[in-house]
N, C-alpha and C positions, 0 to 999 in steps of 0.2 A: 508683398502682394498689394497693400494699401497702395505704397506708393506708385506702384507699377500703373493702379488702377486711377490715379491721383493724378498722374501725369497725361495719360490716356485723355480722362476728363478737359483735359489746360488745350491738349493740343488740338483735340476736336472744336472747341469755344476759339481758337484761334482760326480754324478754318472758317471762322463766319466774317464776310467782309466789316468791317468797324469804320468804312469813310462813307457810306451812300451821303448819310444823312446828310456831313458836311461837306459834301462838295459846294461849291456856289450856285447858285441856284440856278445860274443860267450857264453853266456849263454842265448839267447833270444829267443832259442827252447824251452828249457824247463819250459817256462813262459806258463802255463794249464795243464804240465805235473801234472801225480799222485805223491801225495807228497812221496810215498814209493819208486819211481821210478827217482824222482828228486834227493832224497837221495844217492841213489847207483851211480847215473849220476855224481854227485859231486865230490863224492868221487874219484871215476875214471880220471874224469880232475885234479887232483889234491887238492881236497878244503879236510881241517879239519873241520869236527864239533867243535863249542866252546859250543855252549849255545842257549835257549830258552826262551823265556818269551808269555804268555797268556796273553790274555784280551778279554772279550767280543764274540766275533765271530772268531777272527783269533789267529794267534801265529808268531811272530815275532822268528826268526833263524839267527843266524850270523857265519857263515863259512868262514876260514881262508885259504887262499893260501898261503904258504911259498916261495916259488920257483916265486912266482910274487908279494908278498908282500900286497897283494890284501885283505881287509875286504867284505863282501857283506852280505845284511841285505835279507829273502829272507820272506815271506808274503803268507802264506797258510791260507787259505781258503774254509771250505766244503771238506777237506780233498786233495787241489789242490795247484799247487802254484800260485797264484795272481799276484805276483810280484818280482822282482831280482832286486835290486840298491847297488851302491857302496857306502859305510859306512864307516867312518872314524877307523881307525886303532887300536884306545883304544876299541871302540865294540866288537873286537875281544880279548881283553885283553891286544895288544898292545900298544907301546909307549913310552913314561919314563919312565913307571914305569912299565913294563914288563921285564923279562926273565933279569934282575940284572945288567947288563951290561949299559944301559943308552942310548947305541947309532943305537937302533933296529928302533926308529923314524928317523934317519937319513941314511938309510941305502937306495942304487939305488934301483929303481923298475923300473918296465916296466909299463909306462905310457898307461891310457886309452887310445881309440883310436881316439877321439877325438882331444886328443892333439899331436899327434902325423904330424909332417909336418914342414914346412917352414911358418913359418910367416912374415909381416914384419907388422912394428910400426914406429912408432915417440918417443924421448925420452924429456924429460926432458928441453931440450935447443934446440931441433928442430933435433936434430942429426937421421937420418935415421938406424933402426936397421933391421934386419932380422936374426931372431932365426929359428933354426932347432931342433929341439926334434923327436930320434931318437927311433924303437919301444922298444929298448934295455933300453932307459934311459939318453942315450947320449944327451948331450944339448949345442950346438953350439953357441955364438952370434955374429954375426957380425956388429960392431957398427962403421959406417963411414969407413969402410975398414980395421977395428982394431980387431980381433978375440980375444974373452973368452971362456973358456968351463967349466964346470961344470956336474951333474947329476938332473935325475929326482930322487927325493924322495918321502917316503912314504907322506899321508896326503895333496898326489895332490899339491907336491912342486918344485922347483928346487933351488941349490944352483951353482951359479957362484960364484968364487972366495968369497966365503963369506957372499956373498950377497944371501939371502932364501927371495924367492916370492911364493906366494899361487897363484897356476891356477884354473881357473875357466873355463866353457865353454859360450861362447856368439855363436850368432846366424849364423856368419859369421865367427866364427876365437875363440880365446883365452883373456880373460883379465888379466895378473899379477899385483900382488896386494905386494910390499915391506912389510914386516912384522915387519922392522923394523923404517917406517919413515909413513907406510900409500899409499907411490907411487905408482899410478896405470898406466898402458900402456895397451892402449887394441890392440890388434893385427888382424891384417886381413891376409886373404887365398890369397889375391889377390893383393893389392895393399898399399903401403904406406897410410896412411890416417886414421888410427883408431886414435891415436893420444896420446900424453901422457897429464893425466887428472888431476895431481896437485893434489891427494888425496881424488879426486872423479872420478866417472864411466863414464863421460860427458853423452852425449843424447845417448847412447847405448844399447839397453835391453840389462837384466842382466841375465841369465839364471839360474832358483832357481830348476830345477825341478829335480836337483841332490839331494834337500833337504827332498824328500821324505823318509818315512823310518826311518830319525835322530829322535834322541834323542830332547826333546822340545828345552833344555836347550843348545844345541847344534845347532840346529836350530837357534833360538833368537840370538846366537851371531851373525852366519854366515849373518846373515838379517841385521844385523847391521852392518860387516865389509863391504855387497855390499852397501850401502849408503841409507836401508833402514831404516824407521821410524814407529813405531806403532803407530795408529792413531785413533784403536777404537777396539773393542771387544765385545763378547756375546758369550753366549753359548744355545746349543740346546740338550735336552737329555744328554748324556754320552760327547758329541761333543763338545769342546770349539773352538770357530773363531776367528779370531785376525785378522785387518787389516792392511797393509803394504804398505806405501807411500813412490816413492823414486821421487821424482821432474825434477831430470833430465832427465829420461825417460819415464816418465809423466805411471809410472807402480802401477796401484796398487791392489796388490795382498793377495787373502783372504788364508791364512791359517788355513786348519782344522785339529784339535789337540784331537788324541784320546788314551786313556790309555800312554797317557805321549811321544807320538812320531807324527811326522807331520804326517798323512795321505792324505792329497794333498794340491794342492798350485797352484790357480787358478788365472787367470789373471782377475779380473772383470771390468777394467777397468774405473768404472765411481764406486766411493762413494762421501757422502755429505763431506768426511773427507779426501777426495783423492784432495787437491788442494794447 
């Protein structure tokens, strides 16, 4: 009976949509628009069509911006769009191994808007930073009174001098994640103190709800680079769950996986496998 009532619970909290928030910002009209009408809308702001895939009840769409370097995955529905999230670059066909050249994955974008601001952190040895990413792509650091600059890049990155960090969004600000050592800094809107975490996320919620939309396999990793762990699974119908424990933000999060892409990604906070 618990669990009868347990699972009741999961699937109701699953009927709440989980992408409003991240859609982009300026595409977050057309999230109910008629899919015939979303189409032409797209077009217009600049997106190319790439590609479609089916399953089930909906059809997953991935539309390409060139001029901002933008992937977006978009989720029809009943003939509607359900949902617009930003989708990693190879969805689009982009990346390495797109258009012959090698270097279309590194090329500036214009950064969501999320990331977009002044931040400040803590580094590594205590040193006080405060980055500026600019709407253009511009990325600023100022570290102890010592300026670097570098670019935003595609796949939600920046490169200072060399140095390529994945950004994330967290709740109050940004977390960088080094690509090449694991080092993470989380960053605040407001004040010095998010702190640099040694190759974890410290007690920060990690914000996954970008991951809607991906590819499973795509997903799994990203759950793993923010310091999450699998910890249990089942499936329901067509629907397979998979739970996600990250300890130091004491989060843990049910992902639901349909026709091979996350479909949302819930905080349920309490499992017997969440400790």
């Amino acid at each position: 009976m618990k669990k009868l009532i347990y699972m009741t619970l999961i699937l109701g909290m699953l009927s709440i949509p989980a992408f409003a928030q991240d859609t982009p910002r300026d595409l977050r009209d057309l999230v109910g628009a008629r899919a015939s009408s979303g189409e032409s809308e797209l077009r217009r702001r600049g997106f190319t069509f790439v590609k479609t895939e089916e399953g089930g009840d909906r059809k997953w769409s991935n539309w390409w911006n060139n001029r901002r370097s933008l992937c977006i995955t978009v989720v029809t529905m009943n003939g509607r769009y359900n949902a617009i999230v930003d989708s990693p670059a190879f969805d689009c066909n982009r990346g390495n191994n797109a258009g012959g050249g090698g270097n279309n994955n590194n090329q500036q974008m214009n950064p969501p808007a999320w990331a977009v601001g002044t931040f400040y952190g803590s580094g590594p040895n205590g040193e006080r930073i405060t980055l500026t990413i600019s709407n253009t792509g511009n990325v600023q650091a100022d570290i102890n009174g010592g300026m670097s600059y570098g670019i935003y890049i595609t796949g939600n990155r920046f490169n200072i001098n060399g140095a390529i960090a994945r950004v994330t969004r967290q709740r109050n600000g940004i977390l960088t994640t080094r690509v090449d050592n694991g080092e993470q800094i989380a960053y605040s809107l407001t004040t010095w103190g998010g702190g640099n975490q040694g190759g974890n996320q410290g007690g920060n919620k990690v914000d996954v709800s970008d991951l809607v939309g991906a590819r499973a396999s795509f997903g799994e990793r990203e759950m793993q680079s923010r310091g999450f762990r699998n910890v249990d699974g089942f499936k329901t119908g067509n629907t397979s769950y998979t739970i996600w424990w990250r300890r130091q933000s004491r989060q843990c999060i049910q992902v639901a996986t349909a026709n091979g892409r996350y479909d949302s990604l819930v905080d349920i906070q309490t499992h017997p496998r969440c400790n």
